[in-house]
N, C-alpha and C positions, 0 to 999 in steps of 0.2 A: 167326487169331481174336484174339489177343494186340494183336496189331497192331491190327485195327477197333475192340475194347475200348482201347485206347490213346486212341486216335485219338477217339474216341465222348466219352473221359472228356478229352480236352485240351480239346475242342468245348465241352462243357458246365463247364470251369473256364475259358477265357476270359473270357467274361462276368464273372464274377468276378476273374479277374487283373484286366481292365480297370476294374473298379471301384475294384479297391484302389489301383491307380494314378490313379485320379480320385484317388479319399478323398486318396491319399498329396500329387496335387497340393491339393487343395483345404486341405488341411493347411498346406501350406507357403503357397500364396496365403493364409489367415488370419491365419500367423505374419507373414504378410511385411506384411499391413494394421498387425496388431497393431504390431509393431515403429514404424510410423508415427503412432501415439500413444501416450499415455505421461500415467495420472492424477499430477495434483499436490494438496497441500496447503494449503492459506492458515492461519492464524490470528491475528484482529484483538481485541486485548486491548484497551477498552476502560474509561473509569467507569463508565458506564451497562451497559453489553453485553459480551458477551466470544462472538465468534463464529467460527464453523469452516466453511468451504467446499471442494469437492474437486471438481473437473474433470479433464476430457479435454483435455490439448493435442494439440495437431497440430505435430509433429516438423518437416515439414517448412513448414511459415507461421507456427511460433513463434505460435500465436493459440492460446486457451481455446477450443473449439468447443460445451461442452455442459456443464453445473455435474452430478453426479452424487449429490452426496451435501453437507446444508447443515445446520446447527444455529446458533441463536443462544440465551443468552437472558439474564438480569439478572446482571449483574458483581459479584462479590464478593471482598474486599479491597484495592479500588482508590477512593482517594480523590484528587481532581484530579488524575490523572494519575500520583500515584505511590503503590508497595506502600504497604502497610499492616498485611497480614497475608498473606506468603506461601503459609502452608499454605492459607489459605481461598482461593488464586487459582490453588494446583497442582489443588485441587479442585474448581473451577468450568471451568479449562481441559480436567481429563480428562472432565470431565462431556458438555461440548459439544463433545468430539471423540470420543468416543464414540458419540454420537449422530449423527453425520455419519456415521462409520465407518459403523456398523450401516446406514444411508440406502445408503449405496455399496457396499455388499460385495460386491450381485448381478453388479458391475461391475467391480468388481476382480480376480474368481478366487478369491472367500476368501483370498485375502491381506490383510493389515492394513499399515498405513500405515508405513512406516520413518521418514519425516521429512517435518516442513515449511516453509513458510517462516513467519516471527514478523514482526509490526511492530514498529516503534521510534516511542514518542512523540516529535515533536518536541522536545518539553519537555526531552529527554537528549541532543539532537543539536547538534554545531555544522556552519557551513562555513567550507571552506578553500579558498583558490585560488592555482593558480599556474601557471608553462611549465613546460613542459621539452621539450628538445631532442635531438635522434636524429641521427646522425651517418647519413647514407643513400653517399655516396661518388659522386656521381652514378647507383645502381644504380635500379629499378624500386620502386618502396615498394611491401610486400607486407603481410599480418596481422601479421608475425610483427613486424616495425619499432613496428606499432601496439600489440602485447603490450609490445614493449619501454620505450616508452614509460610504459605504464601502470603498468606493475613499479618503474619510475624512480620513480614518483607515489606507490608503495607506500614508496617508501624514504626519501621524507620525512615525519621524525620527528615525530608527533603529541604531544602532551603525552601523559605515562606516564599520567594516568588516563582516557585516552580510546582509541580502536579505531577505524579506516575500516569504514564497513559499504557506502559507496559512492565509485567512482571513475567519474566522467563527463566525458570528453573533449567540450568544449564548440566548441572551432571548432581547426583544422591552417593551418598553414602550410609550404608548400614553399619555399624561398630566399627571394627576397622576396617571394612572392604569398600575400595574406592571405585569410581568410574561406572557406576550401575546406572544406566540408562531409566528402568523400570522396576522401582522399589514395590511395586503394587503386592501385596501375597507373601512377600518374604515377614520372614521374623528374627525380630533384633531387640537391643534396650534403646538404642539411639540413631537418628535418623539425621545426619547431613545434608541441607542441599544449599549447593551451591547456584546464585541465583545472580543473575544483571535485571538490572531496573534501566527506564527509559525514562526519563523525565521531558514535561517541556514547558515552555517559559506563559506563565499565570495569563498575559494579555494575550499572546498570540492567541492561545485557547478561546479568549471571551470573543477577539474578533473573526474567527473562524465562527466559532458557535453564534455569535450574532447573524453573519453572512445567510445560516443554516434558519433559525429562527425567525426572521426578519419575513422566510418565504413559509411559515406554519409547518416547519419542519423542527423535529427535536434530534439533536445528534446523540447518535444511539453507542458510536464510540469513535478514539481515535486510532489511526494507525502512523509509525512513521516512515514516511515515505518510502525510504531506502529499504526499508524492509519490508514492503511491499515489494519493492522492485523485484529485489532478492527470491523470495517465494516463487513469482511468476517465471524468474528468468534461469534458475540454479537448483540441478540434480543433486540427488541426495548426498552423493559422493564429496561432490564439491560443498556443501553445508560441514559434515561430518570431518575430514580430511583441511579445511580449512581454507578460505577463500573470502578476496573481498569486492565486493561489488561498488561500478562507478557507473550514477544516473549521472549521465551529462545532462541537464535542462537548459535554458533557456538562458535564466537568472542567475541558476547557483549551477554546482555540481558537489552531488551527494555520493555520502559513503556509507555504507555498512560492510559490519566483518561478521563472516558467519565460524566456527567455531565446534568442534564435536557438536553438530546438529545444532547449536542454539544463536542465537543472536547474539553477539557480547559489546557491539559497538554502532552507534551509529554517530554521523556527523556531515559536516559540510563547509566548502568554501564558497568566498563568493565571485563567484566564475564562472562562466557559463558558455552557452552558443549566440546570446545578444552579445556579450563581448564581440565575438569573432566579428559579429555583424557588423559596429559601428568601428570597429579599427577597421573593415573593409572601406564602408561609409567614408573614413575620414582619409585614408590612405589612396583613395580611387577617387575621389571627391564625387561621390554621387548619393543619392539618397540613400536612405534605409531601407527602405523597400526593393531598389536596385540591391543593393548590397546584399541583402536575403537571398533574392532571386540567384545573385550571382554564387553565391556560400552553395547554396543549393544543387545547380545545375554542373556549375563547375568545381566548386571546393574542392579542396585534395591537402593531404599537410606533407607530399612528396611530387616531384617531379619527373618520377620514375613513369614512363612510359607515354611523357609528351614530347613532342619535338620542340626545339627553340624556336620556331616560327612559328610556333601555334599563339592564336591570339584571340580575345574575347572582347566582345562589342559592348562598351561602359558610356554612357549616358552621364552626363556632366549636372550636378544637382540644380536643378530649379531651370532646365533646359529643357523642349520638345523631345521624347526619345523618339522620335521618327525622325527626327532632321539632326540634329546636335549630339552624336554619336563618336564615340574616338576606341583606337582599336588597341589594345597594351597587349602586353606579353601575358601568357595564361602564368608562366612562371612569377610575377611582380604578387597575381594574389596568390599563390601559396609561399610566396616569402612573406605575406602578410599573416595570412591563417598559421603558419607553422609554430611561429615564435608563441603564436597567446597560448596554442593548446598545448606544446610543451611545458611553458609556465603552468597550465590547470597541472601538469600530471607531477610537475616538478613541486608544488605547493600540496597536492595529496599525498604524498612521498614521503614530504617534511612533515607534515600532520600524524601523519599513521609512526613512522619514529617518533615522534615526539610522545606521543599517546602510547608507545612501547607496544606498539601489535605490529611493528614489521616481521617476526617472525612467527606470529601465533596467526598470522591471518594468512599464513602458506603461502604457495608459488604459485596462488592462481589466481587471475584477475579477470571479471566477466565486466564488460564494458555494455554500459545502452541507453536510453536516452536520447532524443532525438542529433543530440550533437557527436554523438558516438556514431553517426553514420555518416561521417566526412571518411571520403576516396584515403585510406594509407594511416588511420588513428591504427589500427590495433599493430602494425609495426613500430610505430612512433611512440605507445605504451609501453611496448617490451622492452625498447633499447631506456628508456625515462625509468621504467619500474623497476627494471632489471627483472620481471618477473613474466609465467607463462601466461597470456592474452586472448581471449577468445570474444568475440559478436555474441549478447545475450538478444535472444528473442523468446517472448513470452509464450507460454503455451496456447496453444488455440483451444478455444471455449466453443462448443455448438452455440448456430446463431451471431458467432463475432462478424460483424462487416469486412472485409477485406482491408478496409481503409484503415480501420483501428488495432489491426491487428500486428503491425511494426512495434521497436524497441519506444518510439513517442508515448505507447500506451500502457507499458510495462507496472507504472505504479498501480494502475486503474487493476488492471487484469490483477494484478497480485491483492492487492484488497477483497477483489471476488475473494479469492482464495480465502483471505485471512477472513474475512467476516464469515465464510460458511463454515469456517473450522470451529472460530468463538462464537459466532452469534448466542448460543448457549451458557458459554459459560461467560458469558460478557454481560449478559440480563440477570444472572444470578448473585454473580458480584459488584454490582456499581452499586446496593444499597452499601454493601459490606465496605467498598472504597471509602466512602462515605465518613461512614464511624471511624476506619482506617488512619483518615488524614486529622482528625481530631487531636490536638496535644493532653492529654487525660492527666490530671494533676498526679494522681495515685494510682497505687497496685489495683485497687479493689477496683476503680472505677477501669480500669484495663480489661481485670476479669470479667469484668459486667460487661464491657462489650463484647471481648470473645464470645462469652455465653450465648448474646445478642444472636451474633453473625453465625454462630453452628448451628442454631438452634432455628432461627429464624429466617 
């Protein structure tokens, strides 16, 4: 009897064993999806804006697949591009990272965010370039040749008030064959690579990173901006074939040149779309806000395709705009708008000659940023630049809002990019930065660090 009650009750816990062994696999199948993504961070500090985004990458394609949680909204304590009032910028960053947070949490696990990644204005950024060479023995060149390398690259001394926040291997050479994309597998005695560095200025860094910290956040790394932009806004062709990218913002307007696929340049003036605003402001005599509005709605840096009586309703500063209203010629503001933006593209012209990349940065220019969307810029580029001109808009991410998905958000979107692609090798090497930035009196205490960073 013992036995058939046994027997009776194994029968009817089966079904059960075997569920918990589903549940138990279905568990582990979950952990094991999970494990294969992995939310990240952005934060784009801004004059105008200061915004937060947070996505799902995918582990295994290094690619953003889905934006989860996003906030932007008006910047405060940033004046063309640099502090002004710290506390009012640790305050507007917790604010709009907050507010993402809270967007994403259903998504996260109730977990809160540990760190993210920061951009870096151009404006604080220099570049450097140079070789360096790898000693291979005739063996198989492996990753680990290519860390060494880049470690080497660490160990050239920046000026003390500066920091790498980027190291990009721009083209390899094996013995004497040049232009090799991907030395992985080959075999040689010596190894090539030619390499730009990114540097940017020691305080910007601390009060960005303060801004980050101040809200129990750790910055996980930085990007600079333009090169962000660049990623989100610029086909492989255009990277590769040579091209350079102009973020119009607010404050500044930034540059980067891209180069046989790599980065070689970034920089910036200080010039912006607040410019256009308060020469509106001052030219139309009406507020700043009027002036916005009016940049906005009507802006254009041509004439083409208005009539001579066309006219726009300006509002006289510190008057009723419902009663105290005056009517001018639409043509007065773009003789106002045309002169500054010609000047921005006339001073990025002179910059990029000067700096000897008018011809290494090609015939091609991708303009964005929210001041890159005035009526008749990308004609006004060509004839200034002398060079071919196109509207950059960012790639659309599953999950982007509609609202943030314009050239305004360009640096944001392209940071997704760039932190899914390092996030890995960006956790691996900031001890090795570390030791890197060290000035090591002697050989041996050099070697002791290499050892350190391969090893460890």
């Amino acid at each position: 009897m013992r036995l058939t009650e046994s027997l009776f009750t194994l029968d009817k816990l089966k079904p059960l064993l075997d569920k918990k062994d589903s549940d138990s696999n279905t568990i582990q199948i979950e952990t094991k999806k999970k494990q294969q993504t992995k939310p990240i961070a952005v934060l784009d500090i801004g004059t105008s804006k200061i915004c937060c985004m947070i996505a799902i990458i995918d582990l295994k394609t290094n690619t953003p697949v889905e934006i989860i949680g996003q906030a932007h909204h008006a910047s405060d304590g940033i004046r063309n591009g640099n502090v002004i009032d710290l506390k009012a910028v640790e305050y507007a960053v917790g604010s709009v990272i907050q507010t993402a947070e809270n967007m994403a949490r259903s998504r996260m696990n109730g977990q809160d965010l540990q760190n993210i990644f920061v951009n870096m204005p151009a404006l604080y950024t220099k570049p450097y370039h140079f070789s360096v060479d790898v000693q291979i023995s005739g063996q198989q060149i492996t990753e680990r040749d290519i860390d060494s390398a880049i470690n080497q690259a660490r160990h050239v001394a920046s000026p003390k008030e500066e920091s790498i926040i980027h190291v990009i291997p721009a083209s390899y050479s094996v013995d004497r064959q040049t232009g090799i994309k991907v030395p992985i597998g080959m075999f040689g005695h010596h190894m090539g690579v030619d390499i730009s560095t990114i540097t940017a200025s020691k305080p910007a860094l601390q009060n960005f990173t303060t801004a980050v910290t101040a809200n129990h956040l750790d910055v996980f790394g930085f990007c600079a901006s333009p090169y962000a932009s660049g990623l989100s806004c610029l086909v492989e062709d255009e990277k590769n074939l040579g091209c350079t990218v102009i973020d119009m913002g607010a404050g500044t307007s930034q540059i980067a040149v891209f180069f046989e696929g790599a980065l070689i340049y970034t920089g910036a003036i200080p010039v912006g779309g607040q410019h256009v605003t308060n020469d509106i402001a001052r030219g139309l005599t009406t507020s700043v806000t009027d002036a916005e509005r009016l940049k906005i709605l009507y802006g254009s840096t041509t004439n083409i395709g208005h009539g001579d009586h066309d006219t726009i309703d300006v509002t006289a500063v510190g008057e009723d705009d419902s009663v105290n209203t005056k009517k001018v010629p639409r043509s007065l503001l773009t003789g106002i708008i045309q002169p500054r933006i010609e000047e921005t593209f006339e001073l990025i012209r002179a910059k990029l000659n000067d700096e000897g990349l008018s011809q290494v940065a090609g015939r091609r220019v991708v303009l964005t940023g929210g001041a890159s969307q005035l009526l008749g810029i990308q004609d006004l580029a060509k004839h200034v630049l002398d060079k071919q001109v196109r509207l950059g808009k960012p790639s659309v991410i599953k999950g982007l809002a509609e609202s943030t998905g314009g050239p305004v958000f360009a640096t944001a979107l392209g940071m997704l990019q760039y932190a899914a692609e390092y996030v890995d090798h960006q956790a691996t090497t900031r001890p090795a930065s570390r030791i890197a930035n060290l000035h090591l009196p002697d050989n041996i205490l050099r070697k002791a660090a290499s050892w350190f960073k391969e090893n460890w």
